[in-house]
N, C-alpha and C positions, 0 to 999 in steps of 0.2 A: 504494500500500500504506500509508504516511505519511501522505498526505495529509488538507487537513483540508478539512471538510464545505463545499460551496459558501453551503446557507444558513444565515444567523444561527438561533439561537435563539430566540422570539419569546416569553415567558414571558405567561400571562394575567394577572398580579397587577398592579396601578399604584403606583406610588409614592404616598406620602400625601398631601397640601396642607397644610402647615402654616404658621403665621402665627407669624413668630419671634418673641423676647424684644424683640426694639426695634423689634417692628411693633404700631401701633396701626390696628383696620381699623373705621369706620363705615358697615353697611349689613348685609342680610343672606346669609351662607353658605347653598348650595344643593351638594352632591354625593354622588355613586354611590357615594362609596367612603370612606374614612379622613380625616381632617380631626386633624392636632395645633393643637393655639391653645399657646404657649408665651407670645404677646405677648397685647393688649385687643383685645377685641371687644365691638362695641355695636351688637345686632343680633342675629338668630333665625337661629339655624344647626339646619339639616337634613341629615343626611346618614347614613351608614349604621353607622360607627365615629367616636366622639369621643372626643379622649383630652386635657384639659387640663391643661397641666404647672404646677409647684408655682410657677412667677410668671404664669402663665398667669390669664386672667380672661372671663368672658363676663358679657353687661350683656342678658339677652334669652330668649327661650325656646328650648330644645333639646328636638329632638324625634329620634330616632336608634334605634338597634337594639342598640346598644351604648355608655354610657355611663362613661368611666372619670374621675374626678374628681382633683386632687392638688392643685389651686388653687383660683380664687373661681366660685362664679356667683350672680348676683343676677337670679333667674326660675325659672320653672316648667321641670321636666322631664320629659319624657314619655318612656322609653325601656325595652325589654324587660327587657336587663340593664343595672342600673346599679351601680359600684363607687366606692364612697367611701373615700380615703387618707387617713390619719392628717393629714393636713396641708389637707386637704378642707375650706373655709369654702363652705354655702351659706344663701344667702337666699330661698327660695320651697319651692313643694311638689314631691314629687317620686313620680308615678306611674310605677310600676314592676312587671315580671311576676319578676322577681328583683333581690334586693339584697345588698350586702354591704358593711357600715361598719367599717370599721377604730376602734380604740381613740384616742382624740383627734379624730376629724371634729367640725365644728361643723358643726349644722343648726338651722335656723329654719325651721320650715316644717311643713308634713302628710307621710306617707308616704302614700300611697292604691295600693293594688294594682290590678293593671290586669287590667279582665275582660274577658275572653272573650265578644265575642257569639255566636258558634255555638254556646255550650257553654248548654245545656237543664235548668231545675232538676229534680233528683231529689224524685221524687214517694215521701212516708212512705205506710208499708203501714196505718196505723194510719186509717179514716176520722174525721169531724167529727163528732160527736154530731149531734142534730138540730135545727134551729134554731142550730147556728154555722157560720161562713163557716170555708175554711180561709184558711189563708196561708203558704208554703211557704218556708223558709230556703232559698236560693240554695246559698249554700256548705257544710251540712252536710246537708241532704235531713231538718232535724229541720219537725215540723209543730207549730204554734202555731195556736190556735183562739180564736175570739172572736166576741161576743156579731152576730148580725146587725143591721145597720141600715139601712135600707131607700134612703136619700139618702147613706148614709155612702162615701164612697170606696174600694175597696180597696188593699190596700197588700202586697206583698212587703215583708219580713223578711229582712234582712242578719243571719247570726250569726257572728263574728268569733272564733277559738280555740275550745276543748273544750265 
């Protein structure tokens, strides 16, 4: 009636891997799951959550699903979401499908938003006159015309805000 269950608990979540404040690690991180960097890393960590703490440092590219910053990185970061802390120093660019900077981050760098390749430009209802090419804005579905040239290249039109 009391008793207690024969088998353990087996939880799906894992613990994190974190590299503590008085570890320095050279080479690169690879994993499935959560990674804290509190201590130096020099070298391209991959993994699925990163969370670098405010003595923490990365010397390398991060590429993740989740990026939360509160220390250094000097490199490129590639990640869906990424969050930058007030305390946030980076050095590279950082492509991203969401962002969020706190007041005090230092950045040096590019933002670049990260596209979608599945996603198909919107086609304007408005056709081209006759004798111009069209060229279609990606991200607002606005159409832009221009003169034909027959060796000339085409090109898509990025339109950026309103």
């Amino acid at each position: 009636m009391f008793s207690k269950p024969n088998k353990p608990q087996v939880l799906n979540r894992t613990s994190p891997s974190i590299i503590g404040t008085n570890c320095s690690l050279a080479g690169d991180i690879s994993s499935d799951g959560e990674v804290h960097v509190d201590g130096k890393v020099i070298g391209d960590v991959r993994c699925a959550t990163l969370v670098i703490g405010e003595e923490g440092g990365v010397t390398g590219e991060i590429e993740a699903e989740t990026v939360r910053v509160l220390g250094a990185v000097t490199g490129q970061i590639i990640a869906r979401a990424v969050e930058l802390a007030k305390t946030a120093r980076i050095t590279g660019d950082i492509t991203h499908e969401t962002l969020s900077v706190e007041a005090g981050a230092f950045v040096e760098g590019r933002f670049n938003r990260l596209v979608q390749q599945a996603a198909k430009p919107a086609e304007a209802a408005v056709p081209a006159a006759p004798g111009l090419s069209k060229m279609t804005a990606l991200e607002t579905g606005a159409e832009i015309s221009a003169p034909e040239e027959e060796d000339a290249p085409k090109a898509n039109v990025i339109m950026l805000g309103n």
